[in-house]
LUMTI-589224 format. One record per residue: residue in three letters; x, y, z of N, C-alpha, C in turn. Coordinates in steps of 0.1 Angstrom, whole numbers, plus 5000, padded with zeros to 4 digits. Layout:
ALAXYZXYZXYZ ...
This chain:
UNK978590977405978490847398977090837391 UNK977390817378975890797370975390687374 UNK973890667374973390507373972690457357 UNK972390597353971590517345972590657331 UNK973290607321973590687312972790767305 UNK971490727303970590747291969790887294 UNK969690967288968791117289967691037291 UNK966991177300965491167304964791287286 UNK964491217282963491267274961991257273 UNK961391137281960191137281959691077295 UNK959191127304958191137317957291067315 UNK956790967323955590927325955090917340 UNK954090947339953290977351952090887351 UNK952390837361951290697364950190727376 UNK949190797371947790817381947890977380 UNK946591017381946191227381945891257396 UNK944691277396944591317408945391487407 UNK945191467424946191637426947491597426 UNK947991527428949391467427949991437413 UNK949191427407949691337391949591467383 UNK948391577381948391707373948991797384 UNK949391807393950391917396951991847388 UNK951791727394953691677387953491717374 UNK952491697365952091707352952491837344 UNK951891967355951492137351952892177349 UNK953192137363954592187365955692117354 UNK955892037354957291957342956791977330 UNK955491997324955592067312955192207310 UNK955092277321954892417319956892457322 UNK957292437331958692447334959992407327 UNK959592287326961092207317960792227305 UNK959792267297959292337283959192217273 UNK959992257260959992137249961092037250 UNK961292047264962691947260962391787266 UNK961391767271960891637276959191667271 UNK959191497267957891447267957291407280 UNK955691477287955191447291953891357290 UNK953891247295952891157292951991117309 UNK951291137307950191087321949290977318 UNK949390857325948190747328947090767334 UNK946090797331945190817342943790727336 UNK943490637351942090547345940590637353 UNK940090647343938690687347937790607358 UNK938190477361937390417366937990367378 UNK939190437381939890407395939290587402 UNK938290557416938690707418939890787433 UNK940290897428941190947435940490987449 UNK941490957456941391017473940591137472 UNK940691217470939791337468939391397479 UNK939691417492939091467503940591557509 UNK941291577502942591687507941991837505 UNK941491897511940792017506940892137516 UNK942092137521942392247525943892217524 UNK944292377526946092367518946792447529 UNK947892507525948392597538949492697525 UNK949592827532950192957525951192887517 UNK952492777520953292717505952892687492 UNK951492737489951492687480951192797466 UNK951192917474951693057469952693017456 UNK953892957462954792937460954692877444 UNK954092727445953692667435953092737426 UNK952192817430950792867415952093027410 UNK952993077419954293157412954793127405 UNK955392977409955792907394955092917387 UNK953892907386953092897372952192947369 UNK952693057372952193177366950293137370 UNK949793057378948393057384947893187388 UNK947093247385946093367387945193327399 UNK945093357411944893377422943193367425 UNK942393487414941093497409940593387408 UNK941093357392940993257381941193057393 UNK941493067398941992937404941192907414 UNK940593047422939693017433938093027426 UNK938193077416936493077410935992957404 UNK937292877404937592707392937492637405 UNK937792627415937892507423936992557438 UNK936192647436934692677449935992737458 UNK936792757453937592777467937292927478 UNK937892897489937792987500938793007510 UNK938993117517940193147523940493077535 UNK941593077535941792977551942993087558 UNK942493087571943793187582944393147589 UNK943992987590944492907601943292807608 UNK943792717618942792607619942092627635 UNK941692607636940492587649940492447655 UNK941292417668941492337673940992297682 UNK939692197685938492237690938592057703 UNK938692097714938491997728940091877724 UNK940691967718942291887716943191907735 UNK943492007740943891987750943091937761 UNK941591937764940791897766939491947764 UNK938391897766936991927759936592037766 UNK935792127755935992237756936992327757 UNK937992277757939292417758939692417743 UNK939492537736939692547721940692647720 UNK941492627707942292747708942492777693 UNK943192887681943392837670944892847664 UNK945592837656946392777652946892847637 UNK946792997641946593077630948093077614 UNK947893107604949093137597949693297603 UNK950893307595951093437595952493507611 UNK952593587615953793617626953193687636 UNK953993647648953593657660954393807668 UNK953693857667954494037671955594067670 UNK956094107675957694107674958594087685 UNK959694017682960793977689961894107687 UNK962794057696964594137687965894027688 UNK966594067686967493987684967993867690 UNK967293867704968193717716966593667717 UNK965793747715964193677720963193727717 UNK962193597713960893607699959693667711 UNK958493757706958093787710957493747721 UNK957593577722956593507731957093527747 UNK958593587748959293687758958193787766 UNK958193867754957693987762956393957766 UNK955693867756954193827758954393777775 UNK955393697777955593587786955193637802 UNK956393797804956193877816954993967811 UNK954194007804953494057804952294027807 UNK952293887805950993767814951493787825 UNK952693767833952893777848952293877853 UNK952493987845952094117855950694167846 UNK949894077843948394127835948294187828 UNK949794257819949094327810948794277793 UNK948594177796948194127775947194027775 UNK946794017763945593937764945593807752 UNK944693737755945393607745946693617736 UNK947193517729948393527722947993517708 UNK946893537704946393547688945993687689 UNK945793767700945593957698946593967691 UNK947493927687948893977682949393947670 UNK948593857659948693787649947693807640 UNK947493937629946393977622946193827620 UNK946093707611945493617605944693537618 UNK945193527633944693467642943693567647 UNK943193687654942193757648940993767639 UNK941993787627940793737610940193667612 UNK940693527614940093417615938893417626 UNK939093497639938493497648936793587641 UNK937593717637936293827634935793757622 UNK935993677613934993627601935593747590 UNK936393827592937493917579938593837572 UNK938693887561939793907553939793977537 UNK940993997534940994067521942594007514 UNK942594037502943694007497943694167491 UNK945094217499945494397496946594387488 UNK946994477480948594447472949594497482 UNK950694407480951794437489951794367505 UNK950394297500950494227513951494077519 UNK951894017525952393937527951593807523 UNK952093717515950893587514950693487525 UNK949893527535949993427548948693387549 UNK948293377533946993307535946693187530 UNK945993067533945692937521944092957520 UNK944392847512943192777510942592687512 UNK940292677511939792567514939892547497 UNK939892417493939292387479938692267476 UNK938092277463937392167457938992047455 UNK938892017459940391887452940491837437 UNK938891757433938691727422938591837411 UNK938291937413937992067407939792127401 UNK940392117416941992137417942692077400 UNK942091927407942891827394942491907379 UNK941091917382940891937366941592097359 UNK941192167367942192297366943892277362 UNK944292207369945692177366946192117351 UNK945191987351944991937340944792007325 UNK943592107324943892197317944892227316 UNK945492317324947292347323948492277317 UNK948092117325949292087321948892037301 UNK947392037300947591947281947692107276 UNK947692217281947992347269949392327267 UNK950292287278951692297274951992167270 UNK951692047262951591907258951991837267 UNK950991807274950891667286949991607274 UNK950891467271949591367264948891307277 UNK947691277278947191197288946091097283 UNK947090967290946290797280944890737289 UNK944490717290943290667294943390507296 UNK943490447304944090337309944090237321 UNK943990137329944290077335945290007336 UNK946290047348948189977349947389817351 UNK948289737341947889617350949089547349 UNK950689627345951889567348952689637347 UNK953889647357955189737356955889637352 UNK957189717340957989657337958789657338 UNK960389517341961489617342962489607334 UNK963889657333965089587327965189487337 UNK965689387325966189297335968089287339 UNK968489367333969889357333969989477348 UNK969289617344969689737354968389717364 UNK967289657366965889667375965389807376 UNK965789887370965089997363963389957352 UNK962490087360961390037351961590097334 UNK960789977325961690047314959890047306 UNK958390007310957490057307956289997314 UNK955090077313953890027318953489947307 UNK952489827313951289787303949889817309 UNK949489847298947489857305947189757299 UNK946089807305944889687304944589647293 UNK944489727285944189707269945389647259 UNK946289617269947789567261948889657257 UNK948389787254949089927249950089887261 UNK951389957257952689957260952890097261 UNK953890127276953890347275955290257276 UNK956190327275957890337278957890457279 UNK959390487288959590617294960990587296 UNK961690737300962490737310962490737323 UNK962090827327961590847343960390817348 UNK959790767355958790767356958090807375 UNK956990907375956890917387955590857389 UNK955390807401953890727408953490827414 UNK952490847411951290907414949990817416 UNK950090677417949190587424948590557433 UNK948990687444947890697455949190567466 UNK948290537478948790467491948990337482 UNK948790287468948590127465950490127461 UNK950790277456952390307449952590167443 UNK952090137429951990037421953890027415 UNK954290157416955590167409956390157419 UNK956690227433957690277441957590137449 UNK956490077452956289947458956289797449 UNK954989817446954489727436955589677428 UNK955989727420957189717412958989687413 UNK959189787425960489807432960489767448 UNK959789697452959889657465960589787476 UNK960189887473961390017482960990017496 UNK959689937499959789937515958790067523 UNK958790047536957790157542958090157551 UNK958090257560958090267575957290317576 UNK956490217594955790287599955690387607 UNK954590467607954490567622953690497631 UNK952590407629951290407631951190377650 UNK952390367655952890367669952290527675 UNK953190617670953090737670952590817666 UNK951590797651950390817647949290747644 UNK948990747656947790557651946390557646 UNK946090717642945090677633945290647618 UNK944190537616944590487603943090467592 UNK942190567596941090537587940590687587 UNK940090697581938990817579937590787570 UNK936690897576934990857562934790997565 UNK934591037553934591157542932891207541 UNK932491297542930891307533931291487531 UNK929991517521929791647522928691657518 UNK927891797528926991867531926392007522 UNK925792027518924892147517925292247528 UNK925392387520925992487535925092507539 UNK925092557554923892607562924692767565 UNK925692777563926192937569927192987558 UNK927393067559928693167554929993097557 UNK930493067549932193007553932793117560 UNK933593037572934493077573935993127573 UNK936593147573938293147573938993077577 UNK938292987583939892857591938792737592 UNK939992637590939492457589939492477602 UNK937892357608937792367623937792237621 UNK938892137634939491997636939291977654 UNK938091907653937491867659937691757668 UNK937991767678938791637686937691527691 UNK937391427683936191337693937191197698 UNK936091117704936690957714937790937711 UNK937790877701939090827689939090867677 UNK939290987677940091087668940091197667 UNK939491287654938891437652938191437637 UNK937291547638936791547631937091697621 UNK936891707609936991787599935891867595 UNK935991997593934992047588935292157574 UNK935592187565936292297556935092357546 UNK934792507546934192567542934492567524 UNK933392547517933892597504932892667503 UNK932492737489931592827482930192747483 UNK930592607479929092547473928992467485 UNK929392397495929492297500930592287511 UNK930192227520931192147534931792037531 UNK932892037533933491867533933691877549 UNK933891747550933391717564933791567568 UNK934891497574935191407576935891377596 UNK935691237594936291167608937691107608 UNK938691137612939991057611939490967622 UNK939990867626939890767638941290687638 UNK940990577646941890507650941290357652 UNK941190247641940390167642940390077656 UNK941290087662941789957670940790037682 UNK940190107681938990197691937990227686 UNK937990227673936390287667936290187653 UNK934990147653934490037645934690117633 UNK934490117618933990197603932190257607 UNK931590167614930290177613929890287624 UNK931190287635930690367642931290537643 UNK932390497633932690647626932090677622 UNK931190677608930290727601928890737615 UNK928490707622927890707628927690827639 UNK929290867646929890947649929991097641 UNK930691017631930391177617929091207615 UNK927891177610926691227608925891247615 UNK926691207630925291287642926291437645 UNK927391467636928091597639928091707630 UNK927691657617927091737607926191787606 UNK926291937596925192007595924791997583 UNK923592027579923592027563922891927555 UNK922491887544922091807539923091677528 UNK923291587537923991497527923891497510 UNK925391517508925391527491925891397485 UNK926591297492926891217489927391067500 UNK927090977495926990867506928590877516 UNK928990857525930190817535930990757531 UNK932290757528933190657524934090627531 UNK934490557532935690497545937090507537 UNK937890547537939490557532939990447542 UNK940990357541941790327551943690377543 UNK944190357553945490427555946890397564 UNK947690377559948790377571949990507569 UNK949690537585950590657582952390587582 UNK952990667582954290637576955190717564 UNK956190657559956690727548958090587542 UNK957790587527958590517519959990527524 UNK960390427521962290417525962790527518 UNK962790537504963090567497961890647485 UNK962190787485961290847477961590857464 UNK962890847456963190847448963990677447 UNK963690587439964390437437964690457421 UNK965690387421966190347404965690507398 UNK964490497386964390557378962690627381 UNK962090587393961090637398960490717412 UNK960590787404959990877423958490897423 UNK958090927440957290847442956591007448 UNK955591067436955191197444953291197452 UNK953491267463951491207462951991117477 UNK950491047475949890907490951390847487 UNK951690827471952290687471953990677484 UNK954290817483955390847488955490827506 UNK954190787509953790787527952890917527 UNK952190877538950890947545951290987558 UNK951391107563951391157577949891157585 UNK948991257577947591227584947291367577 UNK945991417581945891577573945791667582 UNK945791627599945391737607945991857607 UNK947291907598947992027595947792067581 UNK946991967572946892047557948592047552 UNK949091907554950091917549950291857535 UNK949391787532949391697522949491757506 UNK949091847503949491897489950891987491 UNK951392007501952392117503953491987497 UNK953491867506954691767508954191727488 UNK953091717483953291657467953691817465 UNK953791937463954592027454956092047461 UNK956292057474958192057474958491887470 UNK958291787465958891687457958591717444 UNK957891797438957791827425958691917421 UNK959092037435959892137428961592077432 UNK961591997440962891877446963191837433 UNK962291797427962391677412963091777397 UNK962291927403962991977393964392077395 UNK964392067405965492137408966892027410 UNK966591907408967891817409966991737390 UNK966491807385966291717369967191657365 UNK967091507360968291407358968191437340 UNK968691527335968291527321969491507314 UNK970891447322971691387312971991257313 UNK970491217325971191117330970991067345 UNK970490977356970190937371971490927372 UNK971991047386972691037393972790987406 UNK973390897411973190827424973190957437 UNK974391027432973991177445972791267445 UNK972391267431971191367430970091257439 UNK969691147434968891047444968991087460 UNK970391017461970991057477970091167480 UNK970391277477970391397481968791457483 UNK967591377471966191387474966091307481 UNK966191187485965791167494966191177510 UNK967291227512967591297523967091397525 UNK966391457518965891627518964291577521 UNK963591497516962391457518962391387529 UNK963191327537962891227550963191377560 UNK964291427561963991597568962891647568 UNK962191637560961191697558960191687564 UNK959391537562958391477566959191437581 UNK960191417585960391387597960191517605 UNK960291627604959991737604958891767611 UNK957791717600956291747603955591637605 UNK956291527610955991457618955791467631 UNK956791537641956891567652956191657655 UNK955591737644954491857649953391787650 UNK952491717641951391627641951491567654 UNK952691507659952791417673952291507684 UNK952691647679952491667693950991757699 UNK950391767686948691787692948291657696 UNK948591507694948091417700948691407714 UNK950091407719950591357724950291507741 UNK950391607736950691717746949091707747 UNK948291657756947091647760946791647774 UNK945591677778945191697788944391557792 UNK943891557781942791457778943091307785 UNK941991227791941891067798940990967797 UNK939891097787938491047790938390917779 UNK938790857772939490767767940290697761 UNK940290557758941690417757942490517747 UNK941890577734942590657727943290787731 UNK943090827741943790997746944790937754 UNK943990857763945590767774946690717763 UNK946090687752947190607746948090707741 UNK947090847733948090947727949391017738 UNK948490987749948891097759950391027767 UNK950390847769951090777772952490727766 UNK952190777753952790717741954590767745 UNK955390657737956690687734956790787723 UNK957290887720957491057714959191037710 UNK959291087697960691077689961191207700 UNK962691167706963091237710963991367702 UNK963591387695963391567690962191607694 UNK961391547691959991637701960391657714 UNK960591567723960691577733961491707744 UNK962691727730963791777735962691947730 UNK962291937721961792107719960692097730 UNK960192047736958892037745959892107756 UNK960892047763961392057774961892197767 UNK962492237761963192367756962392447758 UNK961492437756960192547753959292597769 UNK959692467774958992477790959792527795 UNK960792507796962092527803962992707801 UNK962592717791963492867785962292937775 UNK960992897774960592957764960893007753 UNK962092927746962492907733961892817724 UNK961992867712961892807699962892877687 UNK963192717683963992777667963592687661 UNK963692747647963792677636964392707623 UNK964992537620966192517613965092557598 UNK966092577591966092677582965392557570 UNK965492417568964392337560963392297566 UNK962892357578961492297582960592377579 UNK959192337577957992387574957492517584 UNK957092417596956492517604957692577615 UNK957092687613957892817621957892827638 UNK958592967644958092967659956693007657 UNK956293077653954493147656953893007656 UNK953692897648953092767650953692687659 UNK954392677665954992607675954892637687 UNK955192747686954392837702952492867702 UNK952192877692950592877696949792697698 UNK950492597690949992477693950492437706 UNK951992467711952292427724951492467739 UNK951292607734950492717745948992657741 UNK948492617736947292567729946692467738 UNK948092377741947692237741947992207755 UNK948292357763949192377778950192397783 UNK950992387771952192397777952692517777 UNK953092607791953292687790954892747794 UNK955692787793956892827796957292857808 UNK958192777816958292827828959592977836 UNK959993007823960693137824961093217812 UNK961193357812961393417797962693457796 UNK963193507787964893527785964793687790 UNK965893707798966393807807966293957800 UNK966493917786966994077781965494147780 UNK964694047783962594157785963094237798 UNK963894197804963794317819964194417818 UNK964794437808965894617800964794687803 UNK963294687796962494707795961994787809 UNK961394897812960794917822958994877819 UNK958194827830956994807826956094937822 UNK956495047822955895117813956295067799 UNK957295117795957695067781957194867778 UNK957294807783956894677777955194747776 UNK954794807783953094787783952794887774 UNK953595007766953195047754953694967742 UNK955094897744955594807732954294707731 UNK953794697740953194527739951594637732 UNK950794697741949594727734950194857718 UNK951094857715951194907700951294807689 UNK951994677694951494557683950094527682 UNK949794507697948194467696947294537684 UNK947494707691946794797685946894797671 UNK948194777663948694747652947394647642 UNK947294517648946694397644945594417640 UNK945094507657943394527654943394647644 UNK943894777644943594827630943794787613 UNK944594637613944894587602943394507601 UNK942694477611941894377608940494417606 UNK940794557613939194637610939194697601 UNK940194717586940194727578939894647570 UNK939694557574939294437558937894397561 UNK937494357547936194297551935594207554 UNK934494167556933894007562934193937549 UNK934793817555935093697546934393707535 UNK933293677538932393587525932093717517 UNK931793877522931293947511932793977505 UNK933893947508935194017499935393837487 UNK934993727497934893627483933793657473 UNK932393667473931593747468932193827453 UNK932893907457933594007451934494007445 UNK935593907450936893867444936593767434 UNK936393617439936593517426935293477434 UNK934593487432932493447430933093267419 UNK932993177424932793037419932093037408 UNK932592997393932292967381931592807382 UNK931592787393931392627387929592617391 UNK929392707400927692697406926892687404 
């Protein structure tokens, strides 16, 4: 069933940021000359800007478009990430990390974390990151990008650096971009379809489609179309964060280190030039004053810029796509960043958008169908976020009892018990994170399996204890082949912007 008869010929994109020039790069580097792209963006509103670390999906993205690897990381200070450092989350002092990349090998009835499983019983293996070159890397301060290698690596980056790189991109392939303040959506009044912005200056954009990229305020998906919000903030209850960055004092590292303090954790992410460095919290426990307060007796380095307080409700839109605007970015709901999920969830709605493109026309199934694919999604990685708060050891305060107390979406629940119970993990074929992340956050956070599946016993313990130290062995010679982080960035994409 059509809703709207009329071709999409011209795009408007309401806010930049990393949300607004990726929607941008991509629909006019991809859909080519057959739509006009147009972008709103006000100079004097500024963007969130503190998303600065990414996770390996986004490979994916810069393939689409043809992004050079080099060229992208020497534009935005960027640096490599292997995975995250999970630091007094099960309780203080007990750290563990949270690497990208695959976890030895399984066979056909059972994933490696089997044979790992009796091989802890009878002493023969040693942590569960010996077995994961990127969880290693991360550990030794290595890595390299080799050809033929598998992409199981992200990035730290500049964010605002991000934007502007993109931006370039998207005005070589004709993105017009107007310079502006929204100070009204408009609609039909016959269909409640938006039919144009007005700025501030009176100027009038008309469009067909239009997507919000206006950050948590979603001037269009809300503002405009009333589409509604659900909360998490029950089961995600932090709702503020303050941002600063530092002067480096060291060599970056390879993985975001997330820092568990009172009421909340803290951020740390290496770039070329500089640390970003922020506090998530939970206000209904921690004042604004005593975050920043908190943050800057935890930093190293020399303040580069004053502390800013974000506030936030996590959640997600009823509806990601309404009428004739979808809602890519903050505007679409906020989970939280402790997984670096945030630019992953703005590029699968961007490639969602183009792979269901309404160009003869809004179909009510194509709608249906993104937004049922986007609530999978983030419901998805919702329950992983829940469950570094929730699977705690932690008492030592009102915030950890509360994480630790809390009522949990029973799909978590039910993989918790699965996992304790049979030392299984699966995963369905649209979710993000895999078994290797689900078994190292679980084991991470304590939970450990209380039996392995039968077919490890075929095995005589001789053979498990050469199967098991030839993966190991495997790892460590991949890893003593590459070099220390910072001299292979050095060498690779050395930062243009310094």
């Amino acid at each position: 069933m059509k809703t709207q008869n009329k071709k999409i010929k011209k795009v408007v994109i309401a806010g930049g940021g990393t949300a607004g020039w990726m929607t941008a790069a991509a629909l006019s580097k991809l859909m080519g000359k057959g739509i006009d792209v147009v972008l709103i963006e006000s100079d004097e509103i500024p963007t969130v800007g503190v998303g600065e670390a990414t996770i390996p999906t986004l490979h994916i993205f810069h393939q689409l478009l043809g992004i050079n690897e080099q060229e992208f990381m020497a534009a935005t200070n960027a640096t490599f990430k292997l995975g995250i450092s999970f630091e007094n989350w099960r309780d203080i002092s007990k750290d563990y990390i949270h690497s990208f990349g695959f976890l030895g090998q399984g066979c056909w009835a059972a994933g490696f974390q089997h044979f790992w499983l009796k091989g802890r019983a009878k002493g023969l293996v040693s942590e569960i990151g010996d077995y994961v070159p990127e969880h290693l890397g991360a550990r030794a301060g290595k890595f390299a990008v080799l050809a033929n290698q598998e992409l199981n690596h992200a990035y730290h980056l500049d964010a605002g650096l991000y934007a502007k790189f993109l931006r370039n991109l998207a005005e070589k392939h004709r993105t017009t971009r107007i310079e502006g303040k929204i100070s009204q959506v408009n609609l039909n009044k016959e269909t409640g379809y938006i039919s144009s912005i007005t700025l501030a200056s009176d100027k009038i954009i008309e469009g067909d489609l239009f997507i919000d990229c206006t950050g948590f305020q979603g001037l269009l998906i809300e503002g405009a179309l009333n589409t509604g919000y659900e909360d998490w903030s029950h089961i995600l209850p932090c709702d503020s964060a303050v941002a600063v960055q530092t002067k480096m004092v060291r060599k970056p590292v390879p993985y975001t280190r997330a820092i568990a303090r009172d009421s909340g954790w803290q951020w740390q992410i290496p770039l070329q030039n500089r640390t970003g460095n922020g506090l998530v919290f939970c206000s209904k426990y921690m004042t604004d004053e005593e975050a920043k307060q908190t943050l800057l007796a935890n930093v190293q380095g020399e303040l580069l810029n004053e502390p800013r307080v974000i506030k936030y409700k996590t959640g997600t839109r009823r509806k990601h796509w309404n009428k004739n605007c979808v809602a890519i970015g903050l505007s679409s709901g906020f989970i939280e960043p402790l997984e670096s999920t945030g630019i992953h969830l703005f590029q699968k709605a961007i490639v969602r958008l183009l792979q269901m493109f309404p160009s003869q026309g809004i179909n009510q199934s194509d709608v249906d169908e993104f937004n049922s694919q986007a609530r999978t999604e983030v419901d998805n990685i919702k329950d992983f976020i829940i469950l570094h708060y929730h699977l705690t050891e932690r008492t030592d305060s009102p915030f950890w009892r509360y994480c630790k107390n809390m009522e949990i979406p029973e799909t978590l629940k039910h993989r918790m018990s699965l996992f304790k119970e049979s030392g299984q993990v699966f995963k369905k074929a649209e979710e993000l994170f895999g078994e290797t992340s689900w078994i190292q956050v679980m084991m991470g956070q304590g939970l450990m399996p209380e039996q392995y599946h039968p077919i490890v016993d075929l095995m005589s313990d001789e053979e498990l204890t050469s199967f098991l130290n030839n993966i190991k062995s495997a790892v460590k010679r991949k890893v003593d082949n590459w070099p220390d982080n910072n001299d292979f960035i050095n060498h690779y994409c050395k930062s243009t912007t310094t």
